[in-house]
C-alpha positions as CSV (number, residue, x, y, z in Angstrom):
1,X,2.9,-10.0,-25.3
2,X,-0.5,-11.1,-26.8
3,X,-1.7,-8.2,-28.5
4,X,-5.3,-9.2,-26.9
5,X,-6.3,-6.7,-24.1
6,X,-8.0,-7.7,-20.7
7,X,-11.0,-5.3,-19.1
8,X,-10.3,-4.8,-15.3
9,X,-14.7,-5.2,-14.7
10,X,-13.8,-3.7,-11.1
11,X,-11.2,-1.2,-9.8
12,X,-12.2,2.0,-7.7
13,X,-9.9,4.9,-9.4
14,X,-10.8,7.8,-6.7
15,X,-7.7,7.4,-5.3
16,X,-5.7,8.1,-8.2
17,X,-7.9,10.9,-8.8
18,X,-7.1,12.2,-6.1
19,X,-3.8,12.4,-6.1
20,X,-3.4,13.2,-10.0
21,X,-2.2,9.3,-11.2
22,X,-5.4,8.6,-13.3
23,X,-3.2,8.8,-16.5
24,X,-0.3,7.4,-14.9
25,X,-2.1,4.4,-13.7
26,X,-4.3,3.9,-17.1
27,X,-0.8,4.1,-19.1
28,X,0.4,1.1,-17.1
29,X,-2.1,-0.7,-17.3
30,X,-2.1,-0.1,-21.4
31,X,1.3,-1.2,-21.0
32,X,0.4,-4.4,-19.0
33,X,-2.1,-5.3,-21.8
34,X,-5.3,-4.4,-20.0
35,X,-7.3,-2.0,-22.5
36,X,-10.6,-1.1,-20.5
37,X,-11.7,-1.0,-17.3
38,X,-14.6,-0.5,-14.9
39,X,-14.6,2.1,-12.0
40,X,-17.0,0.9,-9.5
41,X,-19.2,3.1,-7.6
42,X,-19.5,2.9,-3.7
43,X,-21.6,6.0,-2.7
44,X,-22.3,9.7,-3.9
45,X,-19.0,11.0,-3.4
46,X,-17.4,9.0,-6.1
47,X,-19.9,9.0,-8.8
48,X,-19.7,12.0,-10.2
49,X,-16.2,11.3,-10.2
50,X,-16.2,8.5,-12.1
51,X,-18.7,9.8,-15.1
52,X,-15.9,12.6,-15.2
53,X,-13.1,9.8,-15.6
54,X,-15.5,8.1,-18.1
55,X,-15.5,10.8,-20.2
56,X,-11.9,11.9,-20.7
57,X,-11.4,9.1,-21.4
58,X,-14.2,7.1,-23.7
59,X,-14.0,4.1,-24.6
60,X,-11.6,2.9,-22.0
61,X,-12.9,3.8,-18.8
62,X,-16.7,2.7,-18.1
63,X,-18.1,3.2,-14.6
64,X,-21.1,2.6,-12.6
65,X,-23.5,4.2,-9.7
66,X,-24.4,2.2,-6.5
67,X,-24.1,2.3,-2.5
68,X,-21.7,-0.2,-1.3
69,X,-22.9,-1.6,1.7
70,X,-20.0,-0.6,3.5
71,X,-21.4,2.9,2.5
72,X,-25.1,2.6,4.2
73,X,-26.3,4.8,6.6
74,X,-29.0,6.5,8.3
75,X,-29.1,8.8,5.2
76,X,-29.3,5.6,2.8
77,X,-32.5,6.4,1.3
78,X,-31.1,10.0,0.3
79,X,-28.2,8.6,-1.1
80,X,-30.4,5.9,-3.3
81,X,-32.7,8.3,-4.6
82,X,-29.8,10.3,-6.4
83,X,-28.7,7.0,-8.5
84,X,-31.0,7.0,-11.3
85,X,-30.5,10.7,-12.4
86,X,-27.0,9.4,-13.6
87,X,-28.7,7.1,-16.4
88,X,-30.1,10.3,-18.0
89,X,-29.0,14.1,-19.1
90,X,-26.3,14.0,-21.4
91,X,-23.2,13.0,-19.2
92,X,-21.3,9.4,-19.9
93,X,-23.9,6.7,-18.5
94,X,-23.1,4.1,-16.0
95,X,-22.6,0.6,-17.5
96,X,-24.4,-1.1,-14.5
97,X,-25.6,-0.4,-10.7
98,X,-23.3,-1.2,-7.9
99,X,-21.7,-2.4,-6.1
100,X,-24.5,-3.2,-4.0
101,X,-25.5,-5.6,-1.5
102,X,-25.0,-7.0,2.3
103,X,-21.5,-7.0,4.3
104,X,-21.9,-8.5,7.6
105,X,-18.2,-9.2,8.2
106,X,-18.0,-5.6,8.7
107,X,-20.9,-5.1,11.2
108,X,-20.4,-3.5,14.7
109,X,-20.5,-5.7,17.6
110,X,-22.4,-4.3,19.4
111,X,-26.4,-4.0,19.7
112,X,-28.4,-2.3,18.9
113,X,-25.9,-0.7,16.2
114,X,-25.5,-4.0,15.1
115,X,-29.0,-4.7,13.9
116,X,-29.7,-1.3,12.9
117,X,-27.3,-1.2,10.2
118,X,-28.4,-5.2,9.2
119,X,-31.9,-3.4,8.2
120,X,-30.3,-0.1,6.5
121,X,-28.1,-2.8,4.6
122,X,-31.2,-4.7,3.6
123,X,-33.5,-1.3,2.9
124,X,-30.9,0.1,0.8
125,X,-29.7,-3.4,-1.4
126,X,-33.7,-3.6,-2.2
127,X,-34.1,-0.1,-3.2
128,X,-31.6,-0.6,-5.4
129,X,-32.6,-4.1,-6.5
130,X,-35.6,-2.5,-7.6
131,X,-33.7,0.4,-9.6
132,X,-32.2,-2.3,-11.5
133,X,-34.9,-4.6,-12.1
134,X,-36.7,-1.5,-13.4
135,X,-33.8,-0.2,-15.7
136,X,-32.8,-3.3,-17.0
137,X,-29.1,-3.1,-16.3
138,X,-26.5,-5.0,-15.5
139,X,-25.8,-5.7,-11.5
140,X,-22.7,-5.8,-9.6
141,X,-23.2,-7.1,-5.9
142,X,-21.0,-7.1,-3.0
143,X,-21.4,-9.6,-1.0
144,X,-19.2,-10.6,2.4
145,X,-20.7,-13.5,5.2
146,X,-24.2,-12.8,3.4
147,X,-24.1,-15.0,0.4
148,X,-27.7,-16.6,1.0
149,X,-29.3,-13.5,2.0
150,X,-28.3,-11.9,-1.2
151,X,-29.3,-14.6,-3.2
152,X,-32.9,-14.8,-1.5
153,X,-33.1,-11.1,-1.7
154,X,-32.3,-11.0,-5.4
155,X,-34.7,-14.2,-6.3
156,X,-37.6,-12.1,-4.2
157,X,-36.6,-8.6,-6.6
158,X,-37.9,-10.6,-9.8
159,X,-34.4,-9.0,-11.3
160,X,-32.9,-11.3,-14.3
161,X,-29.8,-13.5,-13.1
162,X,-28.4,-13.1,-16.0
163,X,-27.4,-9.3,-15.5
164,X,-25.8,-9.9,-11.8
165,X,-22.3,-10.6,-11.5
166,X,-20.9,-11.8,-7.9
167,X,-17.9,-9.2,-7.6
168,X,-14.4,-10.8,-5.5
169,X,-16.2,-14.1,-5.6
170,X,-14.9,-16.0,-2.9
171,X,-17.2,-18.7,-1.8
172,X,-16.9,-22.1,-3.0
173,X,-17.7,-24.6,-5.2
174,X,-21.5,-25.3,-3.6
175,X,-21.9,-21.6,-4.3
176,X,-20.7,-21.2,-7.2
177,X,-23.3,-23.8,-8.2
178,X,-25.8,-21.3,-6.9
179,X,-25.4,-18.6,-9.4
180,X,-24.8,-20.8,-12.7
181,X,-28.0,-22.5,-11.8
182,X,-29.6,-19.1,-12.0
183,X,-27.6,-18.2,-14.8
184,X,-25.1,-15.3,-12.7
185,X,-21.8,-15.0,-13.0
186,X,-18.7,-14.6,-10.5
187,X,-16.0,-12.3,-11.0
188,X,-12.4,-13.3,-9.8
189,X,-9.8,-11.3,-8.4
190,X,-6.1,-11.5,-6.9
191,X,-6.9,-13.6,-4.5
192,X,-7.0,-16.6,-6.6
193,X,-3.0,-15.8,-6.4
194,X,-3.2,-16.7,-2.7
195,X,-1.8,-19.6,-1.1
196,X,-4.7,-20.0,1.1
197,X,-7.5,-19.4,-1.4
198,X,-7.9,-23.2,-2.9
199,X,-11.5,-22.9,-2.6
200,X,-11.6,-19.5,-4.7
201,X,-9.7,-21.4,-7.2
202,X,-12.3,-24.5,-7.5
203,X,-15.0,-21.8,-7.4
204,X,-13.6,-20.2,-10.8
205,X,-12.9,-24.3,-12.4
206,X,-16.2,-24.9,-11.6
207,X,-17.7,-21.9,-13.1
208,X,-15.5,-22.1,-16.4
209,X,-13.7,-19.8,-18.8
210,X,-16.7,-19.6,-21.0
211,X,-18.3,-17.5,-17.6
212,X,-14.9,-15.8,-15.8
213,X,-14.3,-12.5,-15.7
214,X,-11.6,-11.1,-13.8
215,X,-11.0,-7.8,-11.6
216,X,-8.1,-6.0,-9.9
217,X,-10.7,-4.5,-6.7
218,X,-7.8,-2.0,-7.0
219,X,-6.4,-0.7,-4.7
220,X,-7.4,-4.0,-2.4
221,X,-6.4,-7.6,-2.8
222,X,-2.9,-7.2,-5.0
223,X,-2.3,-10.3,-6.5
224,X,0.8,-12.0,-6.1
225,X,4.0,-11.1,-6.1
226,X,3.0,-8.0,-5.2
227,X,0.5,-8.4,-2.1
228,X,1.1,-5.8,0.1
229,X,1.2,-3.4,-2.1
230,X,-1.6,-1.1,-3.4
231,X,-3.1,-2.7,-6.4
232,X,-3.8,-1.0,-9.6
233,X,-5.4,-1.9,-13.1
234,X,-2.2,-2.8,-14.6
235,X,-2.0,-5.9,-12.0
236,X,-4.6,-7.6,-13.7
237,X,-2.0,-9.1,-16.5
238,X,-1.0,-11.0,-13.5
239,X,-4.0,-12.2,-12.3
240,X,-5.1,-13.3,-16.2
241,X,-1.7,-15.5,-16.6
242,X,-2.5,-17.2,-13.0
243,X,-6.2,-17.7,-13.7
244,X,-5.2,-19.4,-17.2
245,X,-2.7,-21.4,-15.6
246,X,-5.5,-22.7,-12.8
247,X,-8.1,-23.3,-15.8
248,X,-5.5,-24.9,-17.8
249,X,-5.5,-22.6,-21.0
250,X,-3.5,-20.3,-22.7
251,X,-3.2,-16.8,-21.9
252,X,-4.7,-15.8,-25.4
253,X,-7.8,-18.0,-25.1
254,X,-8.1,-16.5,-21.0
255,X,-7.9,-13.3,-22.3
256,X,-9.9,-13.2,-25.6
257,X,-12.9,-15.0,-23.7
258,X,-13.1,-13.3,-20.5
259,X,-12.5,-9.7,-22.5
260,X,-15.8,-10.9,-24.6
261,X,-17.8,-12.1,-21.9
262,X,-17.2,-9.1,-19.9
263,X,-18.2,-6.6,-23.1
264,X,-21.4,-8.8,-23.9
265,X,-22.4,-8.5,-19.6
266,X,-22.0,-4.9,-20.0
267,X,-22.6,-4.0,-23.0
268,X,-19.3,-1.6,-23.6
């Protein structure tokens, strides 16, 4: 095993909080050669959480404060204004803000709770647009059937592109294009294991090893051969040795530059 360790830059670990694995979990994935990780923050009931996690265990576990979309309510604007407390005091700061953004794949059908949560969406991805533009920190976006209304969004905030990373990219190649022009990054996941996910795979080509960085989303999108099953940290290693395999490099080189890119972007 190449004695180079990967960072999983997205996994949600409330889960295995929950149910007393933390340890468990980050000893696997130690095992699988994946040495640092990202828990990502989706509304106020994890983050405190995950500044706890951070802080037993330092230096490994990193974490970050944001309301997912998926997480936006009537109450968004209470929910926003609690996120910046976290980047001072004396607890374990977050390493960036997110994951925010716009899912419209997950809308209700039906109007006018359709539209309604559309505008929360879009109140509650510029409020926080203008956190980050105003701490300076690195930006993790979700982003599902609303990949040019993020990207107008983000252009209008006047935040730098290059602190915003696309998490689960999986657009294509024309999008892709998008955010190297403006000097973002996509992040790759499992589903570049996926039969079906050809486009995914051109997406990360086109983008390049010098730019990847590579996620787990655990407990969603287990890569293969394992899909199905909950994912965890530890499946990264198999994610890494398919991506190098799509990019045509060893797992070394895949491993030593995405691990890099994704300490430089966050600054851990």
């Amino acid at each position: 095993m190449s004695n180079v360790t990967l960072i999983d830059t997205h996994t949600h670990l409330d889960g295995f909080e929950a149910r007393g694995e933390t340890a468990a979990a980050l000893e696997r994935a130690r095992a699988a050669g994946v040495g640092a990780m990202i828990t990502i923050g989706t509304g106020s009931d994890d983050w405190a959480i995950y500044r706890g996690i951070a802080e037993r265990y330092v230096g490994e576990v990193f974490y970050t404060v944001g309301l997912h979309p998926c997480s936006v309510g009537a109450n968004w604007a209470e929910e926003v204004a609690q996120i910046e407390a976290f980047w001072s005091g004396t607890g374990a700061r977050p390493v960036a803000l997110g994951e925010c953004g716009l899912d419209h794949f997950h809308l209700p059908k039906e109007e006018p709770a359709r539209e309604n949560l559309k505008a929360w969406q879009r109140c509650a991805f510029a409020a926080q647009l203008e956190i980050a533009k105003r701490k300076g920190c690195p930006l993790v976006i979700h982003s599902r059937a609303a990949f040019t209304e993020c990207v107008a969004m983000i252009d209008a905030s006047g935040v730098d592109w290059r602190r915003v990373v696309f998490h689960c990219f999986s657009e294509g190649v024309a999008e892709m294009g998008e955010l190297v022009r403006r000097g973002a990054f996509g992040s790759f996941t499992g589903v570049v294991t996926y039969k079906n996910a050809e486009s995914a795979r051109e997406a990360m080509r086109a983008q390049g090893l010098a730019r990847l960085m590579i996620e787990t989303d655990a407990p969603y999108l287990t890569p293969m051969p394992h899909r199905g099953k909950p994912n965890e940290p530890a499946y990264l290693r198999l994610t890494a040795e398919y991506a190098a395999t799509v990019l045509g490099v060893d797992y070394a080189e895949l491993a030593e530059t995405s691990t890099r890119t994704a300490r430089v972007f966050f600054g851990i």
